[in-house]
LOVEXMAR-8289 format. One line per field, with one value per residue (C-alpha): x negated, y negated, z negated; residue in three letters. Coordinates in steps of 0.25 Angstrom, whole numbers, padded with zeros to 4 digits. Layout:
# LOVEXMAR-8289
px <- c(X,...)
py <- c(Y,...)
pz <- c(Z,...)
rest <- c(ALA,...)
# end
This chain:
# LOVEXMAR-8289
px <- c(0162,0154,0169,0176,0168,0172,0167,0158,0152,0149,0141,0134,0130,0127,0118,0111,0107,0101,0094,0089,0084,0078,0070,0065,0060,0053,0046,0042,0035,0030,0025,0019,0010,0006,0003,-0008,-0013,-0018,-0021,-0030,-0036,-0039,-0044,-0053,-0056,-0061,-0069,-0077,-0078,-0084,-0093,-0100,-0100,-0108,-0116,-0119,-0125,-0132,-0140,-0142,-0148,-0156,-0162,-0169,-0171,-0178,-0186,-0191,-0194,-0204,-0209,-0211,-0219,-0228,-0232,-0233,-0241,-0252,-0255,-0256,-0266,-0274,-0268,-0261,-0263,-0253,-0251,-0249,-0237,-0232,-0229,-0224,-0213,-0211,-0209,-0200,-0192,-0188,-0183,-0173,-0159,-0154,-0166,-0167,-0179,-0191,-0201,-0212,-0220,-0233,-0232,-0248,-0256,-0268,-0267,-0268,-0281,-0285,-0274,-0272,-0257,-0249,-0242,-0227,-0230,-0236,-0224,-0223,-0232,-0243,-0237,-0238,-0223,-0218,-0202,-0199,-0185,-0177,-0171,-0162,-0162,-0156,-0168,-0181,-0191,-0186,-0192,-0201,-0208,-0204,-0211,-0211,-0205,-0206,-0191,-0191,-0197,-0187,-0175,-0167,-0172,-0186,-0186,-0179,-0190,-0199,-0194,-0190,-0204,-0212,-0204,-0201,-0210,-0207,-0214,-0199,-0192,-0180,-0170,-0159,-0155,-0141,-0135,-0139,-0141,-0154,-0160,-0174,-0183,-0170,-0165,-0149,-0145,-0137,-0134,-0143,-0149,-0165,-0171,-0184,-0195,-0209,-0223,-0232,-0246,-0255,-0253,-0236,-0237,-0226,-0234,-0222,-0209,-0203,-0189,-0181,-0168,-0154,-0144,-0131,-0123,-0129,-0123,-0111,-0109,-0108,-0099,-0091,-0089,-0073,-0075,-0076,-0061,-0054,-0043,-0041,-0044,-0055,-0065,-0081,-0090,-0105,-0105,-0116,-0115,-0113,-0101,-0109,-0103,-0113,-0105,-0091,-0083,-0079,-0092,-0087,-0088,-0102,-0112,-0101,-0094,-0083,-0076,-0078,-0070,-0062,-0059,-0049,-0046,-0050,-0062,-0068,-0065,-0073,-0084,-0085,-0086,-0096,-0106,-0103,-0108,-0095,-0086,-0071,-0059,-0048,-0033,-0027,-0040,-0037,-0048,-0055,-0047,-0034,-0030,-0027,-0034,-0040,-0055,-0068,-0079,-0091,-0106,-0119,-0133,-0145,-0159,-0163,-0150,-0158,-0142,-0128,-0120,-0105,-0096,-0081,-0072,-0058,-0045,-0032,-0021,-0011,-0021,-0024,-0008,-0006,-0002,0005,0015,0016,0020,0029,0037,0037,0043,0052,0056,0058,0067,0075,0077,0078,0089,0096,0097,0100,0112,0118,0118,0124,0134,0139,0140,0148,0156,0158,0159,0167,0171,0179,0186,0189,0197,0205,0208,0213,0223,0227,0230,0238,0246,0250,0254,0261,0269,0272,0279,0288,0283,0285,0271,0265,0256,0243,0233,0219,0209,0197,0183,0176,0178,0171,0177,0184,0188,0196,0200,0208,0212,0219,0227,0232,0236,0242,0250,0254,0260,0266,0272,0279,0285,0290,0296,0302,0307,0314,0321,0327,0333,0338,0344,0349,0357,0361,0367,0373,0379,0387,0390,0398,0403,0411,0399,0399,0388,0378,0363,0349,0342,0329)
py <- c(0003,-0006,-0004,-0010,-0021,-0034,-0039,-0051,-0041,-0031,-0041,-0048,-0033,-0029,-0040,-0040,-0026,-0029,-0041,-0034,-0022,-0032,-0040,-0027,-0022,-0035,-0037,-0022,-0024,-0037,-0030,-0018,-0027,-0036,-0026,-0019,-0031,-0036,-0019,-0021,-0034,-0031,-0019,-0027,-0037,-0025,-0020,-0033,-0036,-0023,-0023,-0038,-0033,-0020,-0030,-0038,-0026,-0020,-0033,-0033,-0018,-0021,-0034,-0026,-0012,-0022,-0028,-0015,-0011,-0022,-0023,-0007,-0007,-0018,-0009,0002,-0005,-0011,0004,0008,-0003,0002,-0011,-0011,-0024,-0024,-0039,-0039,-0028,-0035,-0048,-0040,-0033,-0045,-0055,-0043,-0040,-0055,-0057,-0046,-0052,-0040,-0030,-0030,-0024,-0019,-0008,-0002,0009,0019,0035,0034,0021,0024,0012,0003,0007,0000,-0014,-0019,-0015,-0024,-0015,-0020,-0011,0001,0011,0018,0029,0018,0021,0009,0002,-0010,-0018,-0031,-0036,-0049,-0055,-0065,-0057,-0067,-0079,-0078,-0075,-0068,-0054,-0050,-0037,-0026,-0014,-0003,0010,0024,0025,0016,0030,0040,0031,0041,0034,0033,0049,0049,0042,0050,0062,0058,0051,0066,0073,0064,0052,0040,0025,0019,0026,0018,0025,0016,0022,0026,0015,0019,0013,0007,0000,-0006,-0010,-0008,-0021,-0016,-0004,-0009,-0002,-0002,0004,0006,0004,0012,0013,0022,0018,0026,0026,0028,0040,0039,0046,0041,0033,0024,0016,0002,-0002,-0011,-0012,-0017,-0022,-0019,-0030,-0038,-0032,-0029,-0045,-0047,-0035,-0037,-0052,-0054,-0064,-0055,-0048,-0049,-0046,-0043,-0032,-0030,-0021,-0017,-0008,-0003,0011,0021,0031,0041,0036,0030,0016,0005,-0008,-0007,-0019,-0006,-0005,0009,0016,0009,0024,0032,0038,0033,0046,0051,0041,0039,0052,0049,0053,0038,0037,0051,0043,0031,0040,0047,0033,0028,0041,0039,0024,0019,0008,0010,0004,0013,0011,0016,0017,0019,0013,0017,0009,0015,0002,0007,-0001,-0004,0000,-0003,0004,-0003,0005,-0002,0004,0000,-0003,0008,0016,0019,0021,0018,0010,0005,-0006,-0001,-0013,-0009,-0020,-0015,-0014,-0022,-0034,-0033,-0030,-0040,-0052,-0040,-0038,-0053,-0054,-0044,-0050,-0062,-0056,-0050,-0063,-0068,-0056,-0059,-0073,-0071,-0060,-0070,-0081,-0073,-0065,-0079,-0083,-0070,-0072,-0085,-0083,-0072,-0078,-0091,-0083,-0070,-0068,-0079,-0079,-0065,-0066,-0078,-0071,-0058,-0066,-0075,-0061,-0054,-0067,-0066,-0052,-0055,-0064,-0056,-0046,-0056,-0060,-0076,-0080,-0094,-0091,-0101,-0102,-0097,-0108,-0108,-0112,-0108,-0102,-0091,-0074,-0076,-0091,-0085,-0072,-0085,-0094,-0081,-0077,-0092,-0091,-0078,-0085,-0097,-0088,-0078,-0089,-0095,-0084,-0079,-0094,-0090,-0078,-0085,-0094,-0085,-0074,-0088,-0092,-0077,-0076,-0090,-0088,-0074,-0082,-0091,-0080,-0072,-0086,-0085,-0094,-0085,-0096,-0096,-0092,-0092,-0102,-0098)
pz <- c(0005,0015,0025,0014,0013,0018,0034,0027,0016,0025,0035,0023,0018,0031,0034,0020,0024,0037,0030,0018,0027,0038,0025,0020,0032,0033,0020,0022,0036,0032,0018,0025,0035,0023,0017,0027,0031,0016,0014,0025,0021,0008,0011,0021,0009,0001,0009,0013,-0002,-0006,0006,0000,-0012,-0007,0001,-0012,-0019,-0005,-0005,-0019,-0020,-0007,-0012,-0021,-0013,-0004,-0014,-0023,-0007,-0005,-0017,-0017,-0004,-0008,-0020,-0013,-0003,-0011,-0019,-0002,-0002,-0015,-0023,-0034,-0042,-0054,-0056,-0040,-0040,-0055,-0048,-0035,-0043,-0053,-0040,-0031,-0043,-0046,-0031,-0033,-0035,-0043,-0048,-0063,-0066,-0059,-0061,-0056,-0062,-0056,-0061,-0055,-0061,-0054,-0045,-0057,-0062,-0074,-0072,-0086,-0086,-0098,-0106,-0101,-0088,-0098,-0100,-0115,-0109,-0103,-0088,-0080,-0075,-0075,-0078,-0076,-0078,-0071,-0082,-0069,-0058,-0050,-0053,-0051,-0062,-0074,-0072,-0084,-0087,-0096,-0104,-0093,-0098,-0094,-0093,-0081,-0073,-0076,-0071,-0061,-0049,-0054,-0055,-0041,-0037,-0041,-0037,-0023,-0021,-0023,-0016,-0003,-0005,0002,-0001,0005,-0006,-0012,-0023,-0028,-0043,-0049,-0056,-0072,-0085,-0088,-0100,-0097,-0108,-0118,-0112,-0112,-0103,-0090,-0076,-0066,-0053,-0049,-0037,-0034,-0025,-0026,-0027,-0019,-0017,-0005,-0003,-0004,-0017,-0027,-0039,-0045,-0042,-0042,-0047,-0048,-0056,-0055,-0067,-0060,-0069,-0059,-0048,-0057,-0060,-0045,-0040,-0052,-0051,-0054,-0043,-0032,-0036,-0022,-0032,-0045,-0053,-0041,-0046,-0039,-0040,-0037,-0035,-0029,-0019,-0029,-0036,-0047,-0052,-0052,-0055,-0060,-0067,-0076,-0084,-0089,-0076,-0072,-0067,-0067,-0054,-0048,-0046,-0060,-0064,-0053,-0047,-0037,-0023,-0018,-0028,-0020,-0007,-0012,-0018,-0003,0003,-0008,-0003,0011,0010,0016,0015,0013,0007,-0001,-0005,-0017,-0025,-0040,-0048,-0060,-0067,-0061,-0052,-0038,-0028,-0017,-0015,-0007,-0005,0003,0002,0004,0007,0000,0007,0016,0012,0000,-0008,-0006,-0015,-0014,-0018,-0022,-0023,-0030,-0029,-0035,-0025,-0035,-0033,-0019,-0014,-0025,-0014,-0004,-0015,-0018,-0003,-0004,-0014,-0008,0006,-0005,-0012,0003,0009,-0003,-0003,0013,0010,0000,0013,0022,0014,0011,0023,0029,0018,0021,0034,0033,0022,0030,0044,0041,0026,0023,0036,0040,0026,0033,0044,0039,0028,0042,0049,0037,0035,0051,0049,0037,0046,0056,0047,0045,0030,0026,0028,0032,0042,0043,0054,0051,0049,0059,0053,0066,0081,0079,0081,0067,0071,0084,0076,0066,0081,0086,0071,0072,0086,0083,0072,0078,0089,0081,0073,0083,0089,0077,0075,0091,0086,0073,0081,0090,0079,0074,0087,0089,0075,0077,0094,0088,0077,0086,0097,0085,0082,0096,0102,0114,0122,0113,0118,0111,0117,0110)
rest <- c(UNK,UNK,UNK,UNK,UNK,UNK,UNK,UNK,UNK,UNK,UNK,UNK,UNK,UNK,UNK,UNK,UNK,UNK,UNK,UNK,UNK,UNK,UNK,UNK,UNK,UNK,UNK,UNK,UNK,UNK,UNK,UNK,UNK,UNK,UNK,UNK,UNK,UNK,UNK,UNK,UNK,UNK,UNK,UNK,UNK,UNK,UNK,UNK,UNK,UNK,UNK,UNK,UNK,UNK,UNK,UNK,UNK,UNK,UNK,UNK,UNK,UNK,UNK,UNK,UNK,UNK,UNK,UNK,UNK,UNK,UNK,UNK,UNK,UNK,UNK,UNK,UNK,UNK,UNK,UNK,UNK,UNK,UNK,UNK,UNK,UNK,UNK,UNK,UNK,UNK,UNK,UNK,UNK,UNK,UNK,UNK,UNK,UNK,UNK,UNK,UNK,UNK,UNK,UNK,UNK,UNK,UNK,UNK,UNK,UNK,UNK,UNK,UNK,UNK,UNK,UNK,UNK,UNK,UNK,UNK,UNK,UNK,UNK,UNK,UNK,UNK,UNK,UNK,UNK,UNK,UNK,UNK,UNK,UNK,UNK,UNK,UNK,UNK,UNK,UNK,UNK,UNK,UNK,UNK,UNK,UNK,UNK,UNK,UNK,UNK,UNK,UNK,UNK,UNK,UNK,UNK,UNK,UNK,UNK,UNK,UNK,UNK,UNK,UNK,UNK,UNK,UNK,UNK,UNK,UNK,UNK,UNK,UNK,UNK,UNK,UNK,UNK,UNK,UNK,UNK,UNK,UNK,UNK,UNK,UNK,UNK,UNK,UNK,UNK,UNK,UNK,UNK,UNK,UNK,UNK,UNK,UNK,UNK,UNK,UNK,UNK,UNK,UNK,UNK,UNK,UNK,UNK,UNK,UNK,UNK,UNK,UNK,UNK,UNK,UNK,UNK,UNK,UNK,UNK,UNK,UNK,UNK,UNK,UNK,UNK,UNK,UNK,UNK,UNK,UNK,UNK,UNK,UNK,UNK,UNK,UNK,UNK,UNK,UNK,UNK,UNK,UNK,UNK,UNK,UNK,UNK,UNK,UNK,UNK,UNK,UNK,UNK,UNK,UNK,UNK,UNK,UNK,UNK,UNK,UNK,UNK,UNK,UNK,UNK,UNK,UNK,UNK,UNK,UNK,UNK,UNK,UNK,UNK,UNK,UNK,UNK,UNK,UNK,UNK,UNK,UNK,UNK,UNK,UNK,UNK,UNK,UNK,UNK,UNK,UNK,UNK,UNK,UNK,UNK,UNK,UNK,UNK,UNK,UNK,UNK,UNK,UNK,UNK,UNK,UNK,UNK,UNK,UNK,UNK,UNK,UNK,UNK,UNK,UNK,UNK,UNK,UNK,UNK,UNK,UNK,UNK,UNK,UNK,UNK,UNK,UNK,UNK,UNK,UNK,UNK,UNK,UNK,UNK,UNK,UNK,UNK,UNK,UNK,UNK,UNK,UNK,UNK,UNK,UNK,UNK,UNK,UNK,UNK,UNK,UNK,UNK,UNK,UNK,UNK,UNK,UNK,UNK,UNK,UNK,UNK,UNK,UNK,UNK,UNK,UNK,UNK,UNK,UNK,UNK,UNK,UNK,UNK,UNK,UNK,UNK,UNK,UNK,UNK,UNK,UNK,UNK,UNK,UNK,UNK,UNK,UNK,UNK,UNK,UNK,UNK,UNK,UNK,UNK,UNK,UNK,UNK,UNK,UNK,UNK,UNK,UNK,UNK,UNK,UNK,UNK,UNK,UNK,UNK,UNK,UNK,UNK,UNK,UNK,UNK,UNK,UNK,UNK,UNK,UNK,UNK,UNK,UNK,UNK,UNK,UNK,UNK,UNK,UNK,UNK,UNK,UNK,UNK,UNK,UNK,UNK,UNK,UNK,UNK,UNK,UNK)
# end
């Protein structure tokens, strides 16, 4: 097919092929190294953001492992000292508790009350079984004043990390002990359940012996309306989450999913990687993570310690791949838009050109050389000179056919007048004219 084709279509189709291929090759080079370099920035731009965030709550945790430290020593170091004034260590725990940014509530309570001899204790701090304890509540964490006390109750000592606590404190004592609870559900004084996490810390007596505890308490939703402030999306549909080193999710936009573990909902190849991470204390960033909510996504994991590597926590930071390549794709569609449009130029110009140059004129020249030939065999045709638009190889090809032509008329001219002169000489001979010559 292509052989029967004319000389101008088959050098426009030929040219549109090597354009076509050449603009295809280049959108796909230029795509491909687009394409890592903006992989490899938003993978960078995850991984910074996760690690601020994770820095966020380190600090926040560690304010307060910092200050339940302080404030435990300084108990601890007055019962060394034989002291235990109530009103002293009340406005002690009152005035620590208040400085914490994030800490809740506070508690301390003694298992041995014989330090407190005959103190008139008001009944706030007497539990329903007449144990002494006391709560107090910060109604704005973030201002001081606000903190109030509340009834203490005897459920504050059977939280999981009290028991762990206790148990770990008789069988390897230690005054520097700091345990970091599991996020749970509480409901202090029945003032509305929420999610939370204790830190704890033992009260010990001169002799090292474990007599009590300090607490303090965390209301997540206070981490949670930070880490899950929409103005932190890099990109839409971005989604955060607290989680501890066991899986376990803390904070989570998704509040259905909130103390569950991510791989029991989520039991994927990629979540298991993330989960090995999480456990290792690692920091790593993962492609084709498919979300909880099915999205398939980019994801960061940055982990933090909390004071004296007391527990590990992480910060996983998901962005869906359609968002993020969103601009990759507009660009490509632009270098699309553009080949095309290039293409189109480039086509029409070929085509004139070859139109204007070859197609229009290779036409001329074969009807010019038919024509001659045509003439040659003796047929009554008028012969005209090719017209020459240009000195180019077609130009001379046209100069050469109407030199040919001019000479090929005249001696076809000569030889006409002398068959003339030769019928009329042989005429005259027959005639008797026995001198007459062709002078021709």
């Amino acid at each position: 097919m292509f052989k029967s084709l004319s000389i101008g279509a088959k050098l426009i189709l030929s040219v549109s092929v090597v354009v076509i291929i050449g603009i295809t090759i280049l959108i796909a080079i230029v795509s491909s190294r687009v394409s890592t370099n903006m992989s490899n920035q938003i993978k960078q731009t995850l991984m910074e953001s996760s690690k601020r965030y994770a820095n966020k709550m380190q600090g926040a945790i560690n304010e307060s492992v910092a200050l339940i430290v302080g404030l435990t020593n300084s108990v601890n170091d007055e019962i060394k000292n034989g002291e235990f004034n109530l009103p002293e260590i009340e406005t002690l725990v009152k005035a620590t508790f208040d400085s914490s940014t994030y800490a809740t509530y506070a508690f301390l309570y003694l298992e041995d009350e014989s330090m407190l001899k005959a103190t008139n204790i008001i009944s706030q701090y007497k539990s329903e079984l007449g144990n002494f304890g006391m709560i107090f509540s910060d109604s704005d964490t973030t201002r001081p004043g606000g903190v109030e006390a509340m009834q203490f109750n005897e459920s504050l000592k059977n939280f999981p990390v009290m028991q762990q606590l206790r148990n770990q404190m008789k069988t390897t004592p230690d005054r520097n002990t700091i345990l970091i609870g599991h996020p749970n559900k509480f409901n202090i004084g029945q003032q509305g359940e929420f999610i939370g996490i204790n830190i704890a810390t033992p009260i010990v007596d001169r002799n090292g012996r474990y007599i009590g505890a300090i607490a303090f308490m965390f209301d997540l939703a206070n981490f949670a309306s930070y880490l899950l402030n929409d103005k932190l999306d890099l990109y839409q549909g971005d989604t955060r989450a607290l989680i501890t080193q066991d899986g376990i999710i803390a904070v989570h936009k998704n509040s259905s999913i909130v103390l569950k573990n991510l791989q029991d909902i989520n039991n994927t190849t990629q979540t298991k990687a993330i989960l090995d991470t999480i456990r290792a204390g690692s920091s790593a960033i993962f492609e084709n993570y498919v979300t909880t909510a099915g999205v398939e996504s980019f994801a960061a994991v940055a982990s933090f310690d909390t004071f004296r590597n007391t527990n590990s926590w992480s910060i996983l930071v998901t962005s869906s791949e359609s968002s993020v390549l969103e601009s990759l794709y507009n660009l490509q569609l632009l270098l699309i838009l553009i080949g095309i449009i290039f293409l189109v130029i480039v086509l029409a110009v070929v085509y004139y050109c070859i139109q204007l140059i070859v197609a229009k004129r290779l036409p001329i020249l074969a009807n010019a050389l038919e024509i001659f030939f045509r003439f040659l065999n003796h047929e009554k045709i008028e012969l005209k000179p090719v017209k020459i638009n240009a000195n180019d190889e077609i130009g001379k090809m046209g100069s050469i056919i109407n030199k040919n032509i001019i000479s090929t008329q005249k001696g076809l001219e000569q030889d006409t007048k002398a068959v003339e002169q030769s019928v009329a000489t042989a005429k005259e001979i027959e005639a008797g004219n026995l001198t007459a010559r062709i002078t021709e």
